[in-house]
C-alpha positions as CSV (number, residue, x, y, z in Angstrom):
1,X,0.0,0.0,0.0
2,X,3.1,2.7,0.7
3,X,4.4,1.8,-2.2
4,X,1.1,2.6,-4.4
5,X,0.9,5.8,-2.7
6,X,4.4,6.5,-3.4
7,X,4.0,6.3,-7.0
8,X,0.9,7.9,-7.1
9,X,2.8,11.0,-5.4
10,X,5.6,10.7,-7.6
11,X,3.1,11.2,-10.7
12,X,1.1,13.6,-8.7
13,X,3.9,15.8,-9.0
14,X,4.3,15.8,-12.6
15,X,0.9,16.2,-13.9
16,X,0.7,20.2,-13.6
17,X,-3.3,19.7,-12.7
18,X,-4.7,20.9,-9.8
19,X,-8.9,19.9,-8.5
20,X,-10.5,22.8,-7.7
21,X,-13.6,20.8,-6.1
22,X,-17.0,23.1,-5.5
23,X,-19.2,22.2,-2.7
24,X,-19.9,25.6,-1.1
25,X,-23.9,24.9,-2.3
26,X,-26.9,25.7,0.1
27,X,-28.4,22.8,-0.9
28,X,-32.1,24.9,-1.1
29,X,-33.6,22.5,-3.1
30,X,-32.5,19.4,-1.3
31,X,-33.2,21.1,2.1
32,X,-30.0,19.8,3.9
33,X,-26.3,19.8,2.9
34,X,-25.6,17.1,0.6
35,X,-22.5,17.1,0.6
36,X,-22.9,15.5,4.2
37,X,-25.6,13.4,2.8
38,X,-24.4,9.0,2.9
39,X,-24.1,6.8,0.6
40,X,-22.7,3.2,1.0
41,X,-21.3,4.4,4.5
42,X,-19.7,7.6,3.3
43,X,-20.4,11.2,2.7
44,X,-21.0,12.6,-1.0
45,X,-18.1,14.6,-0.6
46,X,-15.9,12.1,0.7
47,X,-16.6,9.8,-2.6
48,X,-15.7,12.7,-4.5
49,X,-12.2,13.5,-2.7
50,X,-11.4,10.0,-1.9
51,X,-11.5,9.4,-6.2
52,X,-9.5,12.8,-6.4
53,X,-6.9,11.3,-4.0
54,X,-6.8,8.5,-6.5
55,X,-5.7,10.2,-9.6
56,X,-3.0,12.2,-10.9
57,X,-4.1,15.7,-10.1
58,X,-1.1,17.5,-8.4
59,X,-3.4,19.4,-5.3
60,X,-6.8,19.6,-4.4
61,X,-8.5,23.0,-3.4
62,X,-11.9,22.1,-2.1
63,X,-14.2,25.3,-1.9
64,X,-16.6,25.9,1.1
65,X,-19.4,28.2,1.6
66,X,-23.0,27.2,3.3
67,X,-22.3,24.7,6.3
68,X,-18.4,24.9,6.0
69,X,-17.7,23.9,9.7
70,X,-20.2,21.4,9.6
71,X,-18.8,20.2,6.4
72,X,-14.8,19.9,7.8
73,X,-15.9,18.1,10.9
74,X,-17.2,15.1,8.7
75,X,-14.4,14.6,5.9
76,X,-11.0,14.3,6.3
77,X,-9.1,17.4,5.5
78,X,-5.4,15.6,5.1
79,X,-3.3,17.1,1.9
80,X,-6.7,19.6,1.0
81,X,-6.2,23.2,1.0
82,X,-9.7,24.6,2.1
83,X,-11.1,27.9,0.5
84,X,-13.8,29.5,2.2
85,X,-16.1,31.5,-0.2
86,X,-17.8,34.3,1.6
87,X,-20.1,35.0,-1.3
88,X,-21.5,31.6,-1.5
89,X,-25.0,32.8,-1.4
90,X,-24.2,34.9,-4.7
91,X,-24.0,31.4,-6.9
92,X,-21.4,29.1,-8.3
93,X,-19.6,32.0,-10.4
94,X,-18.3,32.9,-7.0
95,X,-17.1,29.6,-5.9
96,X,-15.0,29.4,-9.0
97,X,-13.5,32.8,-8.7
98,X,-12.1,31.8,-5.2
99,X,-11.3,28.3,-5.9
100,X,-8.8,29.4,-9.3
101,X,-7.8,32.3,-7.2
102,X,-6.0,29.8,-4.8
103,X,-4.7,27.3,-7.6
104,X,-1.0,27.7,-7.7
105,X,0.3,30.0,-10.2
106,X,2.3,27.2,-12.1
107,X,-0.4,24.8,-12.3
108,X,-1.0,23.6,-16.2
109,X,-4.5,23.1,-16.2
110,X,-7.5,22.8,-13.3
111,X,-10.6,20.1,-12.8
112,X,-13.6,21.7,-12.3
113,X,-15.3,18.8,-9.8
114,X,-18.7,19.3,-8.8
115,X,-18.6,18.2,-5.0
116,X,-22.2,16.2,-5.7
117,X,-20.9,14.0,-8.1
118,X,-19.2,10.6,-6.1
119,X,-19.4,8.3,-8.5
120,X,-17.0,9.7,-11.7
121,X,-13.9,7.2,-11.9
122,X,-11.0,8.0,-11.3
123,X,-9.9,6.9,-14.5
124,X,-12.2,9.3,-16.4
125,X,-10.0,12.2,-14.1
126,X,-6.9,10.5,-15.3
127,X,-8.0,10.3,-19.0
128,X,-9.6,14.3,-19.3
129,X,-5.8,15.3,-18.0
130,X,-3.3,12.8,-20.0
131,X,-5.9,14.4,-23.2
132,X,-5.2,18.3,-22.2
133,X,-1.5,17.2,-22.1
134,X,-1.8,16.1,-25.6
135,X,-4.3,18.5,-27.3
136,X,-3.3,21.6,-25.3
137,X,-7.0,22.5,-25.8
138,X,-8.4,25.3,-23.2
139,X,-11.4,23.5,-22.2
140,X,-11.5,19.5,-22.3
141,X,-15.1,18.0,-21.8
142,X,-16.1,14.6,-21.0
143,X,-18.9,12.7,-23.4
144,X,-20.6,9.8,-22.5
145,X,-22.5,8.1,-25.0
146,X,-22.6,11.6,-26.8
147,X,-24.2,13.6,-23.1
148,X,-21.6,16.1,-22.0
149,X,-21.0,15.6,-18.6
150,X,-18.8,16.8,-15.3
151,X,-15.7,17.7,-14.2
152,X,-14.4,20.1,-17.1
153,X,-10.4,20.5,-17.3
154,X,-9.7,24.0,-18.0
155,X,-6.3,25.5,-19.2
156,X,-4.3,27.7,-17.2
157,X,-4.5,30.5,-20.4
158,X,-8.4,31.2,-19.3
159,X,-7.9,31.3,-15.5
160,X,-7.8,35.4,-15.7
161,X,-11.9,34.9,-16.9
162,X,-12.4,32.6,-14.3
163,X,-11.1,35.1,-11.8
164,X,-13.6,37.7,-12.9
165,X,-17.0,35.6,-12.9
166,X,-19.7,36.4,-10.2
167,X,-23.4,35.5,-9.8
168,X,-25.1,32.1,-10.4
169,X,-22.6,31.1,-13.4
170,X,-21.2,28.1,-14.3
171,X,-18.1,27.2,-16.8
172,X,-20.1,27.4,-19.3
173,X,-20.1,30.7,-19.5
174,X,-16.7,31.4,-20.7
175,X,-17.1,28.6,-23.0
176,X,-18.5,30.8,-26.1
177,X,-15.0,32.7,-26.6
178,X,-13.2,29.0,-27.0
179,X,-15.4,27.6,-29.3
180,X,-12.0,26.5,-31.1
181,X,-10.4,25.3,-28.2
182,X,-13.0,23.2,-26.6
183,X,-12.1,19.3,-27.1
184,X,-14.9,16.8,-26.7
185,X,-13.5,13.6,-25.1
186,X,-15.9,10.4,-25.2
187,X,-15.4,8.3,-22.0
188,X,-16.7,5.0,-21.0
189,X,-17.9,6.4,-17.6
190,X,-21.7,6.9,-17.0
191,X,-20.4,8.6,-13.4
192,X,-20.3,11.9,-15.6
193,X,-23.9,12.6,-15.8
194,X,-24.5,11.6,-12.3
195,X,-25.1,14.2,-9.9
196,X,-27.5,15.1,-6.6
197,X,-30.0,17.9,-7.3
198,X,-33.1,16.8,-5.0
199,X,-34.2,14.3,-2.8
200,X,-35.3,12.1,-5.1
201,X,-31.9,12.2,-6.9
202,X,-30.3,11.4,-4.3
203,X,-32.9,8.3,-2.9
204,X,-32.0,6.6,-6.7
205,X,-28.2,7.0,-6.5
206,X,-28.5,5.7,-3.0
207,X,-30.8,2.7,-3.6
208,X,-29.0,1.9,-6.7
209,X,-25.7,2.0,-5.4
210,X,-25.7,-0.9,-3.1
211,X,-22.7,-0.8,-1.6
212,X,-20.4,-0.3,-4.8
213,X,-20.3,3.0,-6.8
214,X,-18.9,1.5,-9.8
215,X,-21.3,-1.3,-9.8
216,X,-24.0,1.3,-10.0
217,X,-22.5,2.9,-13.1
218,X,-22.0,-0.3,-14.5
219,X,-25.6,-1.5,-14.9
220,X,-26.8,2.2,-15.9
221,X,-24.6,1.8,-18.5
222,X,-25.4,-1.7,-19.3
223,X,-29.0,0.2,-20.9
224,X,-29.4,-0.5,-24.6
225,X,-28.9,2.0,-26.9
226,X,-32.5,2.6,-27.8
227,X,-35.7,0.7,-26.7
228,X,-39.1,0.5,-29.2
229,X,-42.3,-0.6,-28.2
230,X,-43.9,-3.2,-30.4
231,X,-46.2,-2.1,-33.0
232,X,-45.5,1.2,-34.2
233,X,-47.3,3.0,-36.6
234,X,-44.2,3.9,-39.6
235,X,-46.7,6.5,-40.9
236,X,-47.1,8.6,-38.1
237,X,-45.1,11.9,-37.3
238,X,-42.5,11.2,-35.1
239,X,-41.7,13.9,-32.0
240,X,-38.3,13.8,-30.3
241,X,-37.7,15.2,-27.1
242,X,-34.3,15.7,-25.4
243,X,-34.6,16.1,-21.5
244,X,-36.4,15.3,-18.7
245,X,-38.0,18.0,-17.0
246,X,-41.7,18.5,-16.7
247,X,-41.9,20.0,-20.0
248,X,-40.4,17.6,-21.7
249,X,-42.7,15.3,-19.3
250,X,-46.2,17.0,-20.7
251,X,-44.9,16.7,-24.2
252,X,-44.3,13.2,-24.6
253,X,-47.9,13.1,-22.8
254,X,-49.2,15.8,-25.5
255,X,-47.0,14.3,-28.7
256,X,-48.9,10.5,-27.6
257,X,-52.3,12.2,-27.6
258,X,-52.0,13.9,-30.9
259,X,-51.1,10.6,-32.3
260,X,-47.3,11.4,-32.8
261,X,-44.4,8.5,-32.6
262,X,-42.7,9.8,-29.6
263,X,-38.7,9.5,-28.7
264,X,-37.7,10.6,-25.5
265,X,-34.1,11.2,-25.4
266,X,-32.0,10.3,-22.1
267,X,-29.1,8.9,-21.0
268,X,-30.7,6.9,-18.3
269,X,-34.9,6.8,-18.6
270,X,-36.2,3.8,-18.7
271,X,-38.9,3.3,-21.6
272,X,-41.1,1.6,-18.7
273,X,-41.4,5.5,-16.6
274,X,-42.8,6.5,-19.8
275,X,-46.1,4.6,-20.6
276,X,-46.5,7.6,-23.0
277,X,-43.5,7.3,-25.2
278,X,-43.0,5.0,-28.0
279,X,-39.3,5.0,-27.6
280,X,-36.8,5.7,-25.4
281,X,-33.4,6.5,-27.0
282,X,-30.2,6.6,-24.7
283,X,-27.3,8.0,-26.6
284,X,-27.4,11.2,-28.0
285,X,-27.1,10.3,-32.0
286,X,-30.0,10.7,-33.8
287,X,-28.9,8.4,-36.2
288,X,-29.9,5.6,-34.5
289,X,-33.7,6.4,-34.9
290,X,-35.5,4.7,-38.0
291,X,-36.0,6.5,-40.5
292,X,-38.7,9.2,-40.6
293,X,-40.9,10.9,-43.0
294,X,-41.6,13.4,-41.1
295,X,-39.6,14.7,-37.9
296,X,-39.8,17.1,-34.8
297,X,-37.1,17.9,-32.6
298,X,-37.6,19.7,-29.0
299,X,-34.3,20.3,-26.8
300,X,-35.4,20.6,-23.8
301,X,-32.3,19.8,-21.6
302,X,-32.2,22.8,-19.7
303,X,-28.5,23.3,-20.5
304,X,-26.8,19.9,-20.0
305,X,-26.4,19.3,-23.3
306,X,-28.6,21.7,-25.5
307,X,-25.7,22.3,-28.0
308,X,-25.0,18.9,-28.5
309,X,-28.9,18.1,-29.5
310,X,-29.2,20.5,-31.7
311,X,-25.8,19.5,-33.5
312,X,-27.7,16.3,-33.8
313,X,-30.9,17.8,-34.5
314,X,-29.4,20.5,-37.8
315,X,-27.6,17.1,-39.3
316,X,-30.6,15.2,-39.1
317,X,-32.8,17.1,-41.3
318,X,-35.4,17.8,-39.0
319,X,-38.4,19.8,-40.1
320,X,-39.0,21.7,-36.8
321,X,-36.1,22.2,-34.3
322,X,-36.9,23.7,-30.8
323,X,-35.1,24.9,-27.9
324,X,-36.2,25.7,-24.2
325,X,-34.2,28.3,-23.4
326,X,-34.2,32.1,-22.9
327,X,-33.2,34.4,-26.1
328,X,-29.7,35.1,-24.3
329,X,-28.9,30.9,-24.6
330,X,-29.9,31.0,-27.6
331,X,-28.3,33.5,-29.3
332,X,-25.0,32.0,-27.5
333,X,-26.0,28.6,-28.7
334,X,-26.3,29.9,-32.0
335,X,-23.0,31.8,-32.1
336,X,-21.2,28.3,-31.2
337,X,-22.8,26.3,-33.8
338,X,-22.3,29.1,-36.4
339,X,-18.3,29.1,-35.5
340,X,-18.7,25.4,-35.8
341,X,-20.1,25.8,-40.0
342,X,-23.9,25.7,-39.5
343,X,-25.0,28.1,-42.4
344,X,-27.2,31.1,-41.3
345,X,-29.9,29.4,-43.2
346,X,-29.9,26.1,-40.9
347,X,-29.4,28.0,-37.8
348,X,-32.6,30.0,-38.4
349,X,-34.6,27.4,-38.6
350,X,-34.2,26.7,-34.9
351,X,-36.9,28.0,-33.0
352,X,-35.8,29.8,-29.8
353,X,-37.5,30.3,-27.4
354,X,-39.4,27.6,-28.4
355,X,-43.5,27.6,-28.6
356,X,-46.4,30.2,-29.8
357,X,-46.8,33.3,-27.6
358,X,-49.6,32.2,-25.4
359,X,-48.6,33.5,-22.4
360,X,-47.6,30.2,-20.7
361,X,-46.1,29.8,-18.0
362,X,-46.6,26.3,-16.4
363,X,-44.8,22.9,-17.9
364,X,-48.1,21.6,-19.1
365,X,-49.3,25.0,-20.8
366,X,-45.4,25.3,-22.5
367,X,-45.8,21.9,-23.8
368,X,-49.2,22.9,-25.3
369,X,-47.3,25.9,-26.6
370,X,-44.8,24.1,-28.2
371,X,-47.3,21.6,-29.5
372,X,-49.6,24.1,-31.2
373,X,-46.5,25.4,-33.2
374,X,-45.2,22.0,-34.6
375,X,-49.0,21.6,-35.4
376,X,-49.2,24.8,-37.2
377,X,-45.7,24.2,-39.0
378,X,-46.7,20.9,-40.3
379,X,-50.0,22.9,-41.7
380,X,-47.9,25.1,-43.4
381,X,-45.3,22.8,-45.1
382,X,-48.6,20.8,-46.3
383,X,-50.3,23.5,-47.2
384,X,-48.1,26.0,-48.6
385,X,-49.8,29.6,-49.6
C-alpha cells in the first residue's frame, strides 16, 4: 500500500493539474447539505475526494461556503487546501472565482469537480488530463454516449476569466470565446452525468448503489442504446424530445395524444417510466432512430447538453427544431454552432425560445405551446400559400 501511494505522489507531482472541487452549495432544493448526505457508508463529498486522491491531479482545493464547519468536521481534511467563499450565497460563479484564485500560479490546467458528483472514476479524471497534455485544448469536456458531462479541465491560459466571474454562473459561460479550443472527449464512464440535485436524486443513487459506486454505473450503462415498443405506426409523425424535465414530461404526454411516434431522449430513462413514449433512446445520435418521413425535434435539456442536441438535430434534417431556453442561450448557442459551420440558413430554422406566444407559463401549458407550433408548421409545409 506505501508503495502505491508513493507512485501515485511521484506522478502527482508531474501532472501540472490541480482539482478545484465546488461544494460551497446551500443545498435549497435538497433542504439539507448534501454534501454530508451518505451513501454506501460515506459522505458525497468524501466519494468525490477520496477518487480525487486517487488520480494524478497535483493538489486539491476544495471550496466551502453554506455549512463549511459542519462540512470539515465530517471529511477528512489531510493534503486539501480549504477555500472559504464568503459569497457563497451569490451562486457558483463565486465559488469558481475563489477556488482558481487559490490554484498555484504554475499549475497547467484545473478540474472543475462538482462536490455532488461521487461516482466519476478515477480513471475518467486521469483520461480528461493525460488528453489536455496532448491536445493543449483550453477546455477538455467529457462525453458519454454523446451527453456532456462533469468535471471540465480547464487551461491555465483562461484562469484570468475565471477570476472575474460572479453570480449564479457556471463554466459554461466562458465557453463561447473558445469555441475552437473546446475538445470533446468520449469516456466510458456513466459517473459523468450523475449528480445530486433533489431528494429524489439522491434516494436513486443511494438505492441503486448498493454498496459499490462503480457497480451502480456499471448496470446504468449496461442500458441498450435505444428501446421501441412493439407495434408502431411507420406513418405517423414522429416527436423527439431531449430532456427530462416536466416539459419535456407533458410533451411526450401531449405528442402521444396527438397521435405522434414519440422518442424521448435520455441517457438513463427507462422506456417503462414512460407509458407515454414509444421509444426511449439513450445516446445522444439521432442516427440511430429509423427513419422518418416526417420529424420534430424539442431540446429541452435545460442546458446539459442543448448544443450537442441540436448539433444532432441540424444534421438530421429535422423539419421543426426547438429549444427551451431564454433568447440570451440561444443566441449563445447559436453563435457556437455558427463558429462550428452551421449556415445562417440552418441556424434560423431553430426555433428559440421555443413555442407560440400564449402567455404560458406552467410545464403543461409550455408543452401545449410548443405543440400548437409544430401543429401549425406541419399545416404550413402541407399547405403552402
Amino acid at each position: 500500500m506505501g508503495t502505491d501511494r508513493e507512485e501515485m505522489g511521484a506522478a502527482k507531482k508531474n501532472s501540472g493539474v490541480v482539482a478545484v472541487v465546488l461544494a460551497a452549495g446551500m443545498s435549497r432544493r435538497m433542504g439539507t447539505p448534501k454534501q454530508l448526505l451518505r451513501i454506501a457508508g460515506k459522505t458525497v463529498l468524501e466519494h468525490t475526494l477520496g477518487t480525487l486522491r486517487k488520480s494524478a491531479v497535483d493538489e486539491i482545493v476544495l471550496v466551502l461556503g453554506f455549512a463549511s464547519d459542519a462540512v470539515q468536521k465530517e471529511i477528512s481534511t489531510e493534503d486539501i487546501k480549504i477555500v472559504c467563499n464568503e459569497d457563497y450565497q451569490q451562486g457558483m460563479g463565486t465559488s469558481l472565482r475563489a477556488g482558481v484564485a487559490a490554484v498555484d500560479p504554475d499549475a497547467k490546467a484545473a478540474l472543475i469537480v462538482l462536490g455532488d458528483q461521487p461516482f466519476v472514476l478515477t480513471a475518467t479524471l486521469n483520461q480528461l488530463i493525460d488528453c489536455h497534455r496532448t491536445t493543449k485544448a483550453h477546455v477538455v469536456i467529457p462525453m458519454y454516449r454523446g451527453f456532456r458531462g462533469n468535471p471540465v479541465l480547464l487551461d491555465c491560459s483562461i484562469f484570468p476569466e475565471l477570476r472575474e466571474l460572479s453570480g449564479d454562473v457556471g463554466c459554461r459561460a466562458i465557453f463561447g470565446s473558445h469555441t475552437e479550443n473546446i475538445h470533446k472527449l468520449e469516456v466510458n464512464d456513466a459517473g459523468i452525468l450523475l449528480d445530486i440535485d433533489s431528494r429524489d436524486d439522491f434516494e436513486k443513487l443511494a438505492k441503486s448503489a448498493a454498496g459499490s459506486g462503480n457497480a451502480m454505473v456499471a448496470r446504468e450503462a449496461e442500458l441498450p442504446l435505444l428501446e421501441s415498443r412493439e407495434g408502431l405506426t411507420a406513418a405517423a409523425p414522429e416527436l423527439v424530445v431531449v430532456g427530462r424535465d416536466p416539459v419535456a414530461q407533458a410533451l411526450v404526454k401531449l405528442g402521444s395524444l396527438m397521435k405522434f411516434r414519440v422518442t424521448i431522449v435520455d441517457p438513463f430513462l427507462r422506456l417503462a417510466e414512460f407509458a407515454d413514449a414509444t421509444r426511449a433512446l439513450h445516446a445522444l445520435d439521432l442516427s440511430l432512430l429509423p427513419p422518418a418521413e416526417e420529424r420534430s425535434v424539442v431540446v429541452a435539456s435545460r442546458g446539459q447538453f442543448d448544443e450537442e442536441a441540436l448539433e444532432q438535430a441540424l444534421h438530421a434534417n429535422a423539419g421543426y427544431v426547438a429549444l427551451l431556453a431564454n433568447k440570451k442561450r440561444a443566441q449563445e448557442l447559436t453563435a457556437s454552432l455558427r463558429v462550428q459551420g452551421r449556415t445562417p440558413e440552418k441556424l434560423a430554422g431553430i426555433r428559440a425560445p421555443a413555442g407560440l406566444e400564449i402567455g404560458a407559463e406552467s410545464p403543461e401549458e409550455i408543452a401545449l405551446s410548443i405543440m400548437a407550433e409544430i401543429i401549425a408548421e406541419r399545416r404550413r409545409r402541407s399547405n403552402p400559400a
